[in-house]
N, C-alpha and C positions, 0 to 999 in steps of 0.2 A: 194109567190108573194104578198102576202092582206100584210105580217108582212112588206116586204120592203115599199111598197108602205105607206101603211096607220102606222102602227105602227113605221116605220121608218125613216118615214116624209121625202122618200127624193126626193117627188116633190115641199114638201115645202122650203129645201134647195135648189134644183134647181133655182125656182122664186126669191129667197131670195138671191143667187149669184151672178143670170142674173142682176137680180136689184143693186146690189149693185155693177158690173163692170159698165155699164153706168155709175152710179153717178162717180163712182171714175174717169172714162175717164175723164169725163166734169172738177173733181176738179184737175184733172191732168193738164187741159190746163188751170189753172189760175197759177200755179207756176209761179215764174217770170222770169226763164230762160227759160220755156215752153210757154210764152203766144205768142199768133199769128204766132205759127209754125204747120207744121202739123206733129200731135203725133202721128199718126198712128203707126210708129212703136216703140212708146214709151207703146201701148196699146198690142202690141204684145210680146214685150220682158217680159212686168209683165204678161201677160197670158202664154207665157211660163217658164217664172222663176217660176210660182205656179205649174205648171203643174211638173218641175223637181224636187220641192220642197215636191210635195206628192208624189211622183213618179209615175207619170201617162204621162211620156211624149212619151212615147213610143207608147201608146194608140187615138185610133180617136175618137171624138166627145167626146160623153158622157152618152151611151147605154153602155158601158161595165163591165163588173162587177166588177175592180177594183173602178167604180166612185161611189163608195157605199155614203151612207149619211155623213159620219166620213170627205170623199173627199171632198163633196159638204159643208158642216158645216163649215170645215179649211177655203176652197178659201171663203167665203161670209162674214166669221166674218175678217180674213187678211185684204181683203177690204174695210172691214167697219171701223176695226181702222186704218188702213194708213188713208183712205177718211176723217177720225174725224181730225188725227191729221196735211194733209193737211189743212183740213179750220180752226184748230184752231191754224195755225201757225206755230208748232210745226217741220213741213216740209218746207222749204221755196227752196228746188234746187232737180232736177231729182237726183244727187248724192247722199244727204242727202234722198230721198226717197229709194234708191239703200242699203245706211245705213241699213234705219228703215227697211226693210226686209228680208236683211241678219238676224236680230235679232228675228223673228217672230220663233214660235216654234209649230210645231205640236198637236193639242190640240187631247190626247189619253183618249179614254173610256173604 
């Protein structure tokens, strides 16, 4: 339990995830085919595309023992460079987002 928790850091990837899907939400509705629509289910589709992407879609919440650290680590850094490369441009259409994370890969320890 002390190893997951403390030496596994995966409540700091938790914090680190949560945080980083809000921001991505928000930079999701400045897209320009996205702005002043409601994204709701554009916030759900990339929450379940990561979820069949680590394969945890079968799974609730985020108490289970497949959402180990490795789980949490992938979804928060995924969101964090899509989130970088919305605001720096680099994304400019929900499709072209749809792209860039077809190409995201599994980061293995």
């Amino acid at each position: 339990m002390i190893d997951v928790f403390i030496n596994q850091k995966i409540l700091f990837w938790r914090d680190i995830g949560g945080d980083s899907f809000k921001e991505f939400n928000k930079l999701v509705d400045t897209l320009p085919d996205r702005k002043e629509k409601n994204n709701t289910g554009i916030y759900i589709q990339v929450s379940l595309a990561i979820r069949r992407k680590l394969s945890i879609l079968s799974t609730k919440g985020y108490n289970e023992k497949e959402h180990d650290t490795l789980v949490q680590e992938n979804s928060a850094e995924w969101l964090k460079t899509l989130g970088f490369a919305i605001n720096v441009g680099w994304i400019k259409s929900f499709d072209e987002l749809k792209n860039a994370f077809d190409k995201l890969e599994v980061i293995e320890k």
